[in-house]
DOVO-251335 format. One record per residue (C-alpha): x, y, z. Coordinates in pm, 1 decimal. Example, Ala and Ser with C-alpha at 12.3 -4.5 7.8 and 13.67 -1.06 7.14 Angstrom:
<fimars>
FIMAR        x        y        z
FIMAR   1230.0   -450.0    780.0
FIMAR   1367.0   -106.0    714.0
</fimars>
This chain:
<fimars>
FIMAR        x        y        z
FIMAR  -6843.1   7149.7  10763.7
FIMAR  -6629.9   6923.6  10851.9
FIMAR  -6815.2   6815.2  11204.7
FIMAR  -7130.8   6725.1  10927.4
FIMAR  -6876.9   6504.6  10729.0
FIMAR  -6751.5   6350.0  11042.4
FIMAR  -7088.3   6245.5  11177.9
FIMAR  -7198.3   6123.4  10795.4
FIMAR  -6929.4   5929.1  10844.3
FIMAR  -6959.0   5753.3  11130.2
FIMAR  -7367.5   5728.3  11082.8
FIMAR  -7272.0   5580.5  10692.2
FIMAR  -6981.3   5347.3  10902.4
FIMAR  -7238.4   5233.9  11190.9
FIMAR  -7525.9   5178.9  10964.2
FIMAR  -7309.1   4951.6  10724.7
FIMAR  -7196.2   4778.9  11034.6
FIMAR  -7524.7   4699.8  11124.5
FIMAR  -7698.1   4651.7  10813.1
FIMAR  -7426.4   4297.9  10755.1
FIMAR  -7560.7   4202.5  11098.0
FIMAR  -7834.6   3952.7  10971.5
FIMAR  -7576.3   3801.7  10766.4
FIMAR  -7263.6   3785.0  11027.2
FIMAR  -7449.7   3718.0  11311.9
FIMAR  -7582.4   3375.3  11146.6
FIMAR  -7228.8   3352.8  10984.0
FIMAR  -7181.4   3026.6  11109.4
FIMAR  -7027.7   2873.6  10789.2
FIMAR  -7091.7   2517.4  10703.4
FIMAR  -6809.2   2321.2  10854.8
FIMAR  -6717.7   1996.7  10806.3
FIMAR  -6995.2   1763.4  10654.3
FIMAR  -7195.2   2055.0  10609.4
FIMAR  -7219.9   2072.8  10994.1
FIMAR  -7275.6   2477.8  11156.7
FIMAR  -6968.8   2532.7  11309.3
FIMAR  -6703.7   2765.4  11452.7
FIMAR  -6384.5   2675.0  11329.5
FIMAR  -6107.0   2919.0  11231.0
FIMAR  -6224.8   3245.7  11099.6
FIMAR  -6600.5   3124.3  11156.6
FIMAR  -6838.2   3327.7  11372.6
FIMAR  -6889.8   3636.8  11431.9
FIMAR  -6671.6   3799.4  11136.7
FIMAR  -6856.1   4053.6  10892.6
FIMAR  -6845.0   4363.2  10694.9
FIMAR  -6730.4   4518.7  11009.6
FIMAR  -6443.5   4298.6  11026.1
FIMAR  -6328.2   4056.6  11344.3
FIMAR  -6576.4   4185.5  11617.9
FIMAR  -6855.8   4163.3  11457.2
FIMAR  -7101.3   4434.7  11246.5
FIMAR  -7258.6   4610.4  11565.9
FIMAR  -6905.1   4792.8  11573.1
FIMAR  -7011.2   5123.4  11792.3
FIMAR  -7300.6   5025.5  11915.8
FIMAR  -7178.4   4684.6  12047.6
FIMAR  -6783.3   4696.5  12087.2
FIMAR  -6668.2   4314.1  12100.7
FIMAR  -6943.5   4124.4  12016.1
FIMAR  -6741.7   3853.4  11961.0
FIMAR  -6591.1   3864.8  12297.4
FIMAR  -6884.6   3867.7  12470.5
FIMAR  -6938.4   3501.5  12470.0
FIMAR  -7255.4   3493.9  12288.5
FIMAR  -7469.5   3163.8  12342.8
FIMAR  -7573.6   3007.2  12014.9
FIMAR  -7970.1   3106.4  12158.6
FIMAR  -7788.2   3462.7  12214.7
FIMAR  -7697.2   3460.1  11805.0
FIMAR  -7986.3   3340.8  11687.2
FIMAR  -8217.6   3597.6  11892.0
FIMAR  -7980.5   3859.1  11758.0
FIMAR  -8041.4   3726.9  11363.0
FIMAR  -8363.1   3745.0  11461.3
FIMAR  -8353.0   4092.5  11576.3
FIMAR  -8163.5   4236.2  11271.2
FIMAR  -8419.5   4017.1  10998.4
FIMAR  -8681.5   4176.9  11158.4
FIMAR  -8524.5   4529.7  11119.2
FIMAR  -8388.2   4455.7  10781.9
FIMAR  -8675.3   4684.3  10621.7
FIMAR  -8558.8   5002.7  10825.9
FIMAR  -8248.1   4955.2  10719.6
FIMAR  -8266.4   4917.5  10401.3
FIMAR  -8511.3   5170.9  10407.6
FIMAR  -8262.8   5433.4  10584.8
FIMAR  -8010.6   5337.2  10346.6
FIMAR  -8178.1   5466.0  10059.0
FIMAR  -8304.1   5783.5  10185.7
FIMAR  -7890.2   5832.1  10328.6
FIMAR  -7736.9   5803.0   9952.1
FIMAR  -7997.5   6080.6   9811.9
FIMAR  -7956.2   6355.8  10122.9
FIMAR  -7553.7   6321.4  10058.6
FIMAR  -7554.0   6400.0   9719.3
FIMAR  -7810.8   6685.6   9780.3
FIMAR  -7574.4   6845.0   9989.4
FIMAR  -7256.6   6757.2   9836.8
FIMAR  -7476.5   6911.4   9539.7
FIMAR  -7554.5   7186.6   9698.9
FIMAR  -7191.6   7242.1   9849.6
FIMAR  -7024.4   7234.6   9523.0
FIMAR  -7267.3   7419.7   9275.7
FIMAR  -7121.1   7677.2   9098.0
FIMAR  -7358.0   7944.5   9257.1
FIMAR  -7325.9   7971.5   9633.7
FIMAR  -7686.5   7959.9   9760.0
FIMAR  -7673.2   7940.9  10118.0
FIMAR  -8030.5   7889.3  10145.7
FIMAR  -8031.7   7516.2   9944.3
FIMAR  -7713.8   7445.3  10173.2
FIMAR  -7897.9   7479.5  10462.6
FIMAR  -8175.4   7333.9  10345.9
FIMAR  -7961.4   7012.1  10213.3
FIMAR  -7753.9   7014.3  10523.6
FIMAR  -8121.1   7017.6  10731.4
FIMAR  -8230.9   6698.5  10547.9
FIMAR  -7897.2   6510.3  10563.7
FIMAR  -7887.1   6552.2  10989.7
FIMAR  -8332.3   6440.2  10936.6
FIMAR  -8167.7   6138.3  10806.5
FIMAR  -7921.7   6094.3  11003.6
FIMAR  -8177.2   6124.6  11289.0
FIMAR  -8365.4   5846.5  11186.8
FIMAR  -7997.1   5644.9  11198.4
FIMAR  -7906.9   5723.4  11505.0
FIMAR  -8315.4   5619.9  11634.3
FIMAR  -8283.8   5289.4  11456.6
FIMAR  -7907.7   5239.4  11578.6
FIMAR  -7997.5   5295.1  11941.2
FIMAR  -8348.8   5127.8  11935.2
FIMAR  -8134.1   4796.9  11766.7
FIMAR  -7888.3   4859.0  12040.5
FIMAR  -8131.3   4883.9  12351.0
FIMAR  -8315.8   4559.6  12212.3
FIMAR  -7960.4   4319.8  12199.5
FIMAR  -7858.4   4500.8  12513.5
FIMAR  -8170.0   4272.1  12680.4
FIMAR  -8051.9   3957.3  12561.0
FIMAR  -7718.7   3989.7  12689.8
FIMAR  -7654.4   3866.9  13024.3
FIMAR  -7528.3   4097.9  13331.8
FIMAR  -7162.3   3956.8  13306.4
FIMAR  -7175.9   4041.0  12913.2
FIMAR  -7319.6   4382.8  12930.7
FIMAR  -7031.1   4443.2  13191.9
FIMAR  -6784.8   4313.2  12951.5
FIMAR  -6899.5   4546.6  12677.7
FIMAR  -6863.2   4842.3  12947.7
FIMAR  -6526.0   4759.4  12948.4
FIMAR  -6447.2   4695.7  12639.5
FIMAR  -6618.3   5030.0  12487.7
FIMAR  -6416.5   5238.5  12767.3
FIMAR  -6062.4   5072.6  12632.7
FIMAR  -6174.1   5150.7  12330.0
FIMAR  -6241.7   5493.9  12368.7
FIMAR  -5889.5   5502.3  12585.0
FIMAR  -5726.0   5349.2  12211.5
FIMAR  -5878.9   5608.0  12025.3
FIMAR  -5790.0   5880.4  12278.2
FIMAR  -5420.5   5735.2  12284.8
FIMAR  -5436.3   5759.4  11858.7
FIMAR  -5584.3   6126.4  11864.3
FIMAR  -5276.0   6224.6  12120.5
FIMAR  -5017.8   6052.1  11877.4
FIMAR  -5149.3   6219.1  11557.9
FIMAR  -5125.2   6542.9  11778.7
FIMAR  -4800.4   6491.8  11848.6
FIMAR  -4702.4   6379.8  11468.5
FIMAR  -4881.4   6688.3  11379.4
FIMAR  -4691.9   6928.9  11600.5
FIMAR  -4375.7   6803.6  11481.3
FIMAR  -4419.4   6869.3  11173.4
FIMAR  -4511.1   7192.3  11196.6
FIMAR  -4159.6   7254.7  11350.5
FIMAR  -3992.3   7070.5  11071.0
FIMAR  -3811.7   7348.9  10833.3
FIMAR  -4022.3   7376.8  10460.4
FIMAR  -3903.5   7213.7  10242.8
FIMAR  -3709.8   7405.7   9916.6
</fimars>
């Protein structure tokens, strides 16, 4: 159970990254004299926070070094996908509560949990097609250097997250050697 609720979550967190891309990745704010610009806390800042909405698909973004040709091919890229994502974002919401429904009822029917639980990961399917498919198609624009630089930057951070999981290991551990409390 709580492998499904780990990869809702990150397939609810990666879709809502990339469903603000249209919007962040043209998020160059009017600057002054109602000129496009860059200035502080401009660019590529979005519902995903600093880095930009790809988040897991496309760590950095913002350090990549995007051309302004680069951003608007990518705005392109999301408008054009905005359907499927809105469309995948609908049929998410429903297959939750069907097996958060399902999970909770007050009569354990193992059957409609499976079921529920079989349409959630269909859904989820579909997320992780449109996700990569979105991915595969910005990968192309970027330029070798930039596609190296996101290399990098996805393996630090997966070293980060490794580095977090060992820490909350070791918090863990310790207190489980702590005396209870009385």
């Amino acid at each position: 159970m709580t492998t499904t609720w780990k990869t809702v979550a990150g397939v609810v967190a990666g879709l809502a990254l990339v469903v603000g891309a249209t919007s962040a990745l043209g998020a160059r704010e009017q600057g002054p004299g109602g000129q496009r610009g860059r200035g502080p806390g401009m660019g590529m800042r979005g519902p995903g926070g600093p880095g930009g909405p790809m988040g897991p698909m496309l760590p950095g973004l913002r350090q990549l070094g995007l051309t302004d040709a680069q951003r608007d091919q990518i705005k392109t890229l999301m408008d054009a996908h905005k359907g499927e994502f809105e469309a995948h974002a609908q049929a998410l919401g429903p297959a939750r509560k069907g097996l958060d429904d399902a999970v909770t009822a007050e009569a354990f029917d193992e059957a409609t949990v499976r079921q529920r639980a079989a349409d959630l990961a269909a859904v989820e399917a579909e997320g992780a097609v449109l996700r990569a498919r979105i991915h595969s198609e910005v990968w192309a624009l970027l330029t070798p250097e930039q596609q190296q630089k996101a290399r990098d930057l996805k393996a630090q951070a997966g070293q980060r997250r490794g580095e977090m999981r060992k820490r909350m290991q070791q918090r863990r551990d310790q207190r489980g050697q702590r005396p209870p409390r009385g």
